[in-house]
Structures are given as C-alpha cells and as structure tokens.
C-alpha positions as CSV (number, residue, x, y, z in Angstrom):
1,X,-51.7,30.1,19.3
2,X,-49.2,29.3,16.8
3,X,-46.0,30.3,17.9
4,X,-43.7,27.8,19.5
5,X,-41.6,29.6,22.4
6,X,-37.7,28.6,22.0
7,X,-36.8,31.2,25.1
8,X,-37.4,29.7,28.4
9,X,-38.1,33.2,30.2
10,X,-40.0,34.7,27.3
11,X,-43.5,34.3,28.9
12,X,-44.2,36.0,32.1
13,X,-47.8,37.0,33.9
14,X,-48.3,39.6,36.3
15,X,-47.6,38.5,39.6
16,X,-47.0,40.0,43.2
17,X,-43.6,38.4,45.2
18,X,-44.0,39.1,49.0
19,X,-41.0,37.5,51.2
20,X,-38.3,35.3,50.9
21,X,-35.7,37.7,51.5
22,X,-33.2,35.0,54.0
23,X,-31.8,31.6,53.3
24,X,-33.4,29.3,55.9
25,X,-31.0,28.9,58.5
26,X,-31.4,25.4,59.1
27,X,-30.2,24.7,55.5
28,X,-28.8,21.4,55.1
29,X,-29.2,20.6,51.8
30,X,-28.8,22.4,48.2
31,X,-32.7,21.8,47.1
32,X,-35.5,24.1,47.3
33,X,-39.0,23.7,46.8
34,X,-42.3,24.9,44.6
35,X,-45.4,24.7,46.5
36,X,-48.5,24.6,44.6
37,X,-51.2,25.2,46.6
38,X,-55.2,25.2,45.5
39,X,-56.6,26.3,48.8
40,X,-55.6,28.2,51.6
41,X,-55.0,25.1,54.1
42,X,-55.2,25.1,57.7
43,X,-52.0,23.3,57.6
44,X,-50.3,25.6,55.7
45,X,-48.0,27.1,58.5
46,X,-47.1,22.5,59.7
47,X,-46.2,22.3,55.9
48,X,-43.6,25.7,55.9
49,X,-42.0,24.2,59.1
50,X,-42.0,20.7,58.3
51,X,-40.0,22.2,55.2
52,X,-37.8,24.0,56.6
53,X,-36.6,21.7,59.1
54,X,-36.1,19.0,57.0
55,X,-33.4,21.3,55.7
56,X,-34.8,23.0,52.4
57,X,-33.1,26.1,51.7
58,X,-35.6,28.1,50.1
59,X,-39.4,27.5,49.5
60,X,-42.0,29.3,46.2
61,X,-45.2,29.2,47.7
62,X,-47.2,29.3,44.6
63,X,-50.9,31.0,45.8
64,X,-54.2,30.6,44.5
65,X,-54.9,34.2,45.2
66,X,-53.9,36.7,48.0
67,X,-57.1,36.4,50.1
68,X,-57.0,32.5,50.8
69,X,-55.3,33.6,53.4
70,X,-52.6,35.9,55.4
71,X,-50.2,35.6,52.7
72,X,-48.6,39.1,54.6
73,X,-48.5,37.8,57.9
74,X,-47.0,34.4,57.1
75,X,-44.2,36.2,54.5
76,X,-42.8,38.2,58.1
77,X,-43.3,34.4,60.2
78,X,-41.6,32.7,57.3
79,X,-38.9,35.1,55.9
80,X,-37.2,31.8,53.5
81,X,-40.2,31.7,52.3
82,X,-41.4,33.2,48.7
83,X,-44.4,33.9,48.4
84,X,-45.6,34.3,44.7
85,X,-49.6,35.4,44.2
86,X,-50.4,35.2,39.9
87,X,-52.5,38.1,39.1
88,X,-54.3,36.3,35.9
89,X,-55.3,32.6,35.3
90,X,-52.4,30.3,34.1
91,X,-51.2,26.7,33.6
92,X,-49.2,25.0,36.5
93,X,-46.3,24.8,33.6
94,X,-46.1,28.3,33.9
95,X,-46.7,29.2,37.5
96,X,-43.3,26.3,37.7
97,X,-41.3,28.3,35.1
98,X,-42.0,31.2,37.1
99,X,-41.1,30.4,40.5
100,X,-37.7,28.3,38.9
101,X,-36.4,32.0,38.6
102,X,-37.1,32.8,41.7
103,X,-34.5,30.4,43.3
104,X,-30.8,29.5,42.6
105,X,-30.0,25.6,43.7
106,X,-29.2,22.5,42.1
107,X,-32.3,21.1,42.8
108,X,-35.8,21.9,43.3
109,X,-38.9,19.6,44.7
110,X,-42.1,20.8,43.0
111,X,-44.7,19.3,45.5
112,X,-48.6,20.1,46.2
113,X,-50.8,21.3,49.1
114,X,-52.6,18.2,48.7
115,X,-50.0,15.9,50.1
116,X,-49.1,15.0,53.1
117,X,-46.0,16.7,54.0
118,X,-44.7,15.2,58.1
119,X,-41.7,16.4,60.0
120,X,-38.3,14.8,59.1
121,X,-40.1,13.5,55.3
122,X,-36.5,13.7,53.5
123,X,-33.6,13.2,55.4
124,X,-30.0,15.0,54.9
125,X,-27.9,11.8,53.8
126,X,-30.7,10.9,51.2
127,X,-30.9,14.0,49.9
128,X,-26.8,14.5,49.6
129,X,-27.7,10.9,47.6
130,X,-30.1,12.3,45.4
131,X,-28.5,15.2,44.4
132,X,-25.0,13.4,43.9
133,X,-26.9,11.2,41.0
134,X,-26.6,14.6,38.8
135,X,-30.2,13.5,36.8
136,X,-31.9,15.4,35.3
137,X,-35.9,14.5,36.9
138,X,-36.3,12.1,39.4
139,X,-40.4,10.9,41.0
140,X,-40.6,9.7,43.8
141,X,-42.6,6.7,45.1
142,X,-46.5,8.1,45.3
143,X,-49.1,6.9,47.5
144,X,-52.4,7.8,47.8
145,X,-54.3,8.9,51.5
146,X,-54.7,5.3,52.3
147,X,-51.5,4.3,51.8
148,X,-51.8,2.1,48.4
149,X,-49.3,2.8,46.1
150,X,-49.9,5.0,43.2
151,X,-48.9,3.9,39.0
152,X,-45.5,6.3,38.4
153,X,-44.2,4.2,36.0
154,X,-45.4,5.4,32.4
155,X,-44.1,3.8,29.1
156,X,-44.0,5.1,25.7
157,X,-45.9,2.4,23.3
158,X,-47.4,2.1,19.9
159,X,-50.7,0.3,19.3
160,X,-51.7,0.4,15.6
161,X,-49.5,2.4,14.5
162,X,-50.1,5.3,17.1
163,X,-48.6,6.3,20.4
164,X,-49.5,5.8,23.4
165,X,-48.8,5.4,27.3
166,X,-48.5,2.2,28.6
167,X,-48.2,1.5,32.5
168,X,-46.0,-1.1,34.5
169,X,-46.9,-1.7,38.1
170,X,-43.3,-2.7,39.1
171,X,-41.5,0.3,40.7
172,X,-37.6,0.2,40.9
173,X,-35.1,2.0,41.9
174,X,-33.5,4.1,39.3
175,X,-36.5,2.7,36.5
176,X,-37.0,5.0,33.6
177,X,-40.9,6.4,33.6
178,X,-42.0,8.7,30.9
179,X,-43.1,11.5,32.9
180,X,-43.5,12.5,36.4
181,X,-47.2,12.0,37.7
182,X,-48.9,15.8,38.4
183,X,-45.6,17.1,38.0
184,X,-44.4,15.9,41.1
185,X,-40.3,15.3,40.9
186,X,-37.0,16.3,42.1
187,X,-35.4,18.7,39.4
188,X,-32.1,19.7,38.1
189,X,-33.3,23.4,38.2
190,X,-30.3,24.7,35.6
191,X,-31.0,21.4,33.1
192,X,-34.9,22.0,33.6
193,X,-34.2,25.9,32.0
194,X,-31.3,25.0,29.4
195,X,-35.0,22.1,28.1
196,X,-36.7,25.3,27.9
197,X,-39.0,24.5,30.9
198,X,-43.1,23.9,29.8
199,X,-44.9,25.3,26.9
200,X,-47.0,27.8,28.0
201,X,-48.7,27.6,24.6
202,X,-49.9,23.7,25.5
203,X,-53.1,25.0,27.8
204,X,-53.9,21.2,29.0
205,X,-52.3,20.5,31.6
206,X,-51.3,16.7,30.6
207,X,-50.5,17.6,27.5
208,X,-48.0,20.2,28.6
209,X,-46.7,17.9,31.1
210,X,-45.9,15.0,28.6
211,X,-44.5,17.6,26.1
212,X,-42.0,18.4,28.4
213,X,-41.1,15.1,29.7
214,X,-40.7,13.5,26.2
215,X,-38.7,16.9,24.6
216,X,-36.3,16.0,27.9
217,X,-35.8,12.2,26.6
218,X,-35.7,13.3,22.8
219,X,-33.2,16.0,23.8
220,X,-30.7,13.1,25.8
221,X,-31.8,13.5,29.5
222,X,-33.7,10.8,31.7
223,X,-36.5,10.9,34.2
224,X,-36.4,8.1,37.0
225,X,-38.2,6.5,39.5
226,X,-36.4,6.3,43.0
227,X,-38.1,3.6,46.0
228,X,-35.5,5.8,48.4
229,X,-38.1,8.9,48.5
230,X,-41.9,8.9,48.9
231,X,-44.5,10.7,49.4
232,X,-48.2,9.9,50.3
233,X,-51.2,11.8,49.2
234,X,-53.5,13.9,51.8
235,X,-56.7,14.3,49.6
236,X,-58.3,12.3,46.5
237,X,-55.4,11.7,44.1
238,X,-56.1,13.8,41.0
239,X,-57.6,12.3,37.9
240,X,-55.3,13.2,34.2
241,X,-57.0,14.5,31.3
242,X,-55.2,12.9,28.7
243,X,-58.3,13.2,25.6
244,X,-56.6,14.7,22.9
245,X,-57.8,18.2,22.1
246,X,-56.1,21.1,20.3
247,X,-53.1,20.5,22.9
248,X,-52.6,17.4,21.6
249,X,-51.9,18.8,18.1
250,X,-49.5,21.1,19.4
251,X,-47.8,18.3,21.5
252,X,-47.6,15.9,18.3
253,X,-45.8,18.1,15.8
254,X,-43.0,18.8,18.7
255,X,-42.4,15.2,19.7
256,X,-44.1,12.6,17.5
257,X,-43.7,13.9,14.1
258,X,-40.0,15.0,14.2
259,X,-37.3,12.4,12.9
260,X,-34.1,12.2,14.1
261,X,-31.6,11.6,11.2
262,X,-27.5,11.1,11.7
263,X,-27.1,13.9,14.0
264,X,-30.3,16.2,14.1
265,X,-33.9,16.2,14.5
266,X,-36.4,17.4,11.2
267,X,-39.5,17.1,10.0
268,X,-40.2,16.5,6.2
269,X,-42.4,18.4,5.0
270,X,-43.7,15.3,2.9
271,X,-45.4,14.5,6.6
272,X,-47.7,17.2,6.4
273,X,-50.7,15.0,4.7
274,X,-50.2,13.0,7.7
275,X,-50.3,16.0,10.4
276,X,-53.7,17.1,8.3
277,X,-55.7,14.3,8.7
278,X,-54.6,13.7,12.2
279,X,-55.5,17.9,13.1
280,X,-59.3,18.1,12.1
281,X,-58.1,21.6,11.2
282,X,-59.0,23.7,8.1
283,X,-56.1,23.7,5.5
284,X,-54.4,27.1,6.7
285,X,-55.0,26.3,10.1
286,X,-52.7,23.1,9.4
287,X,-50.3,24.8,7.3
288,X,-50.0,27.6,10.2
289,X,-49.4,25.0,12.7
290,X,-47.2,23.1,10.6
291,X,-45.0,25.9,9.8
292,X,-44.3,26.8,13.4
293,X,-43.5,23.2,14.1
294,X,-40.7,23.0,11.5
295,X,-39.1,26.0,12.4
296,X,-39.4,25.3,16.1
297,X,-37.6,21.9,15.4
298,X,-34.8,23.3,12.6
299,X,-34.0,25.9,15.9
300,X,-33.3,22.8,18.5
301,X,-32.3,20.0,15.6
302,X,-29.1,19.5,17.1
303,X,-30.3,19.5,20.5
304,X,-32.2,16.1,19.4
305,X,-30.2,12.7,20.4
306,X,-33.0,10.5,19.5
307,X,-36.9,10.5,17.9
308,X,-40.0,9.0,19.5
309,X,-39.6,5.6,17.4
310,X,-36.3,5.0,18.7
311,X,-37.4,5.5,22.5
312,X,-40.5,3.4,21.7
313,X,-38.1,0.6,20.5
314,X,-35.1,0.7,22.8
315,X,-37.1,2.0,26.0
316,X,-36.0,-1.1,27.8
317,X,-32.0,-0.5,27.2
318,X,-32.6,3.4,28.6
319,X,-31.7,3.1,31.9
C-alpha cells in the first residue's frame, strides 16, 4: 500500500456497536476507557465493574468476535458499556482509532484483557491530577504477573549511523519514553485525532506503534512516564516484534528521513539513493513509496517542530 492517510477517520472496517447507550452513573472522573480484549475471559464481567466504579465514564470493549461470549447479554447488564465486535481482521491501531470515535472525553485509558484490573485501581484525586497535567500521552508504571517491574522507558539512539531504541531502567515521574509499551497509556483523546491517530497502512503492530509515538514528538507533543499510576500484568507480558520488514520502510520515510528546516519538515529528494538501498525494493517500487512520502510530509510540514536528529541529540533537555 502506498498511500499515506492524512485524514484521521478516513479508514473504517465493518463493525457491529451493541450498547453503551447511558453515562455510568458513578462517573467521577472525565476519562473513559478502550478494552482490548483477546479472549472472552471469565473475568470479564469483575473487569466492567471494577471499571466502573472506579469512576470511568464510559468503556469500548473492543471484541475478538461476537461468540467469545454473551456480548448481548452483558450490553443490557452493562448499559455504559460499548461494545464494538470488528467484522474483518485488523491492526490494534485501527480497532483504537475506531473506538476513539465512539467516546467524547478528555481522556481515554487504552488498557488489555490481559491485565489485572482490581477494584479501586485509579483513584478520583489522581485522576483529577492526571488529567489537570493537559499531556498529550502518559504510561503508566507496568508490572508483570509477578510483580517485577516491566522496561517503559524507551530512548531514541543512533548506533553507526542508524536509529535505534535504547532502554533505561530508571523510571521517574514525569520521564520522557519514546513510546508507550503495547499501547498501554492515558490519552488526550482530541490531541490523539488532531496527530492523525495510527497508520492503518503500517500492518506491524510495533511499527505502527512507534510511527505514531515518534510523528507525536516530531509534531511538538510529549509522551511521559508517571510512578503515580500502575498497572500489573495478569498473563505472560507480550514479546514486540520490532525486525524490520516492509512496515519498517513505511515507518522510515515518515519519521527518519524527513528534515526539519527553519520552520517545516521536507524531504529532499536528493535522499532518495539513500531510501533505495535501505528498501530492498525494485526501482518503481521505491520511487512509488518515495513519492507518497514526500507528499505525505509537504501536507503536515508545518505541523513538524523538530526532526529525528534533533530529538536524538537533545532527548535529555525534553522534559
């Protein structure tokens, strides 16, 4: 696929929305929540209420399909919650997008099936606290179902000449990290749609992830750790794919090959001999994906504050 989406809504799959029709009346807080699940869990029902009485106002249960379980029955016992059931196979990039225009406040909590989710997990004053901070993406502290702390703190580096992701095993409070591990993080739902949300052309799923995350610092926003909010895994903790494949390709020409000079981003197209020997693509392939890139990036050039090389070099002063 060569074609770069610009529109954030431009990409939808068929899908079937059962529920979700009330505000939860315990509401306490303006956040909301995307549940991804993977499996229809016995403790589906303890997550919903655990949920909604911590004070959530609405809550997109993302389904694997319609027959992991009652999704009906549970839409009538949970009316605050939306249930969303995909009809056709798609990234979790998408299934977010998605289920972001299915609510309306300030922040959402995109969270998994696969954590452990206890009564009373976020409290009212912290999340007034959280929300008050007005950033753009903030992770939590992860641990894993023992308890041991999990690496959320990701650093853009260059080794050789080429970038890469470093790691720190310091978490602080309010810490820059490059991107928020398995998508988990608090978001500023209206900035998360003005950054154009994920890619729904970038197929891998770390890939797309980082694509996003780095457009957001490129573009002038900030992702943070917070110590204040954690949240501990119930199963294995997943395992990234981060070998570079065709995603990769798509991902460097929209965040390592643009430049950012006086006010705008660009990319010369003297850096296309570069882009071909790094794509192991034919010649038109490379041109084709070229092209798209530089139009993609003369469309947003203004919406650049920075390139990769400068966040690289002065990550240490971004906080």
């Amino acid at each position: 696929m060569n074609f770069i989406p610009s529109a954030f809504s431009e990409y939808q799959i068929d899908r079937t929305i059962l529920g979700g029709k009330q505000i939860n009346p315990n509401a306490a807080f303006d956040i909301s929540v995307i549940m991804l699940n993977t499996s229809g869990s016995h403790l589906r029902t303890q997550y919903f209420e655990s949920l909604l009485n911590c004070g959530f106002k609405k809550i997109v249960s993302v389904e694997p399909d319609a027959e992991s379980y009652n999704v009906e029955e549970n839409s009538h016992r949970f009316p605050s919650v939306k249930f969303m059931i995909p009809r056709e196979k798609t990234s979790d990039g998408v299934l977010i997008n998605m289920a972001m225009l299915e609510l309306d406040t300030k922040y959402v909590l995109v969270l998994r099936d696969s954590f452990h989710i206890p009564a009373g997990f976020l409290t009212r004053n912290l999340a007034e606290y959280l929300i008050n901070t007005d950033l753009f993406c903030i992770v939590p502290r992860l641990l894993d179902n023992k308890g041991n702390g999990i690496i959320t703190n990701f650093i853009p580096e260059a080794y050789r000449g080429k970038f890469k992701v470093g790691i720190r095993q310091v978490v602080l409070d309010g810490l820059p990290t490059l991107y928020p591990f398995n998508n988990i993080a608090l978001i500023n739902r209206n900035k998360f749609i003005q950054m154009g949300g994920y890619d729904y052309s970038i197929l891998n799923p770390y890939w797309q992830n980082l694509d996003f995350s780095i457009r957001s610092w490129l573009w002038g926003e900030k992702i943070v750790m917070t110590t204040k909010f954690q949240l501990a895994y119930a199963e294995d903790v997943p395992i990234e794919e981060s070998v570079p494949d065709f995603s990769y390709l798509r991902f460097y020409l929209k965040n390592l090959l643009p430049r950012f000079k006086e006010d705008h981003g660009h990319i010369s197209r003297f850096s296309f001999p570069l882009f071909f020997v790094k794509s192991s693509c034919g010649i038109f392939e490379a041109l084709s994906q070229f092209k798209f890139a530089k139009i993609w990036v003369e469309k947003n050039q203004y919406r650049f504050k920075r390139d990769i090389q400068y966040l690289i070099e002065n990550w240490a002063e971004l906080k």
